[in-house]
N, C-alpha and C positions, 0 to 999 in steps of 0.2 A: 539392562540389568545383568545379562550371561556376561555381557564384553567385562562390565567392571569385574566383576563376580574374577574373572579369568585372570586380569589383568592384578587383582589382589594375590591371589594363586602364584601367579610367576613371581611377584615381587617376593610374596614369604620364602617359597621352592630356593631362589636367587640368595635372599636373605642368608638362609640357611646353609645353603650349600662358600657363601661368605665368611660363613661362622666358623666351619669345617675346617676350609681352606689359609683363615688367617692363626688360626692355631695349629696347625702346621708350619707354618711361616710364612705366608705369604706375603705379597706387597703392600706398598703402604696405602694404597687405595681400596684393597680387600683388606685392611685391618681398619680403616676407617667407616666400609660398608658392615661391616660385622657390630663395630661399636655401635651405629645407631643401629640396628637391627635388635640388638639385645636390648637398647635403651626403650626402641618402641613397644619391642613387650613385655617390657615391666610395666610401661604405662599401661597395655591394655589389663595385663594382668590387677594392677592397681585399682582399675578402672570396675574392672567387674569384682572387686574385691567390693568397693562401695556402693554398689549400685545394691548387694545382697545385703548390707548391712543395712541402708536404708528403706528396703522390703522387711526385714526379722524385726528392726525397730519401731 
């Protein structure tokens, strides 16, 4: 469970540090890891958005 736990950790850390970097300019495979980086946390974001609605409801 740590290993995953970690291996989530780098991916976000990476994610981010992707984010940074293609809006600065960078290449087109850091502007493509960036795009789905921000795409999966709006899903997660979305995600626990519904999950609290369907507890209040």
């Amino acid at each position: 469970m740590v290993v995953l736990l970690g291996v989530v950790l780098a991916l976000t850390v990476a994610g981010c540090g992707a984010v940074v970097w293609a809006a600065r300019g960078g290449p087109r495979w850091v502007r493509v890891v960036a795009t789905a980086t921000l795409v999966a946390g709006e899903l997660v974001r979305r995600s626990g958005k519904s999950s609290k609605r369907s507890i209040e409801e």
